[in-house]
Structures are given as structure tokens and as C-alpha cells.
C-alpha positions in Angstrom: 60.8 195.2 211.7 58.6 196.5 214.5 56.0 199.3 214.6 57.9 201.3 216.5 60.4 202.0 213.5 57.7 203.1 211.2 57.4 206.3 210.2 55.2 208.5 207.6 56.2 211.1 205.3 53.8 214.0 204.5 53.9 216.7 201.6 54.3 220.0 203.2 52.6 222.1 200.2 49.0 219.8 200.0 49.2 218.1 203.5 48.5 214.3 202.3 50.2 211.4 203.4 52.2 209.7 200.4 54.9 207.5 201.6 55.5 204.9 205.2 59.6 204.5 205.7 61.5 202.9 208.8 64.0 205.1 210.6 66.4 204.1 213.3 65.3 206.3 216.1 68.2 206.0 218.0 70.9 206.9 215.5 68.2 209.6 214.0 66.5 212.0 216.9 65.8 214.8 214.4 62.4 214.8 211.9 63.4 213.1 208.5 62.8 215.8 205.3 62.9 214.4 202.0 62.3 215.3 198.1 60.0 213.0 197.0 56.9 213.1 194.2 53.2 213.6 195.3 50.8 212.2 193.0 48.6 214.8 193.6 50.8 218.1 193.2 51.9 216.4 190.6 55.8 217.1 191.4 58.8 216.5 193.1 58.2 218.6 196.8 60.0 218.1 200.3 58.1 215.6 202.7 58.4 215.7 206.7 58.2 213.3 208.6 55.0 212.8 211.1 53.9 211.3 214.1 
């Protein structure tokens, strides 16, 4: 899979960047959100997706 498709997810409540995902930017156009666990809030909170 190319570069292009890479993507990083960051935790809205401390800012860092936790996770690298692929996304199909044709099918997707909108900003991915998900609920995944940030090691250092030390819970589950939403991530966006960044540039």
C-alpha cells in the first residue's frame, strides 16, 4: 500500500499521536473519528484523523 493511503490518528483530549491506519480516500472524503485507547490518558477517547 502506498503513502498516499496513510493516515494518522490523534487523541483530541492530550493532542499526541497514537495510531497510523490506511483509508481509501476516494470512497472516504470526510476526516475519520474513532474511539480508541491512549496510553497516556490512560482511557478509551475519540481520535481524529490528521494531515
Amino acid at each position: 500500500m502506498s503513502q498516499d493511503n496513510m493516515i494518522k490518528l490523534e487523541c483530541t483530549v492530550c493532542k499526541t499521536t497514537n495510531y497510523h491506519s490506511h483509508k481509501n480516500k476516494k470512497t472516504l472524503k470526510e476526516r475519520l473519528e474513532m474511539k480508541k485507547y491512549c496510553n497516556k490518558c490512560k482511557a478509551h477517547t475519540i481520535h481524529k484523523e490528521t494531515k
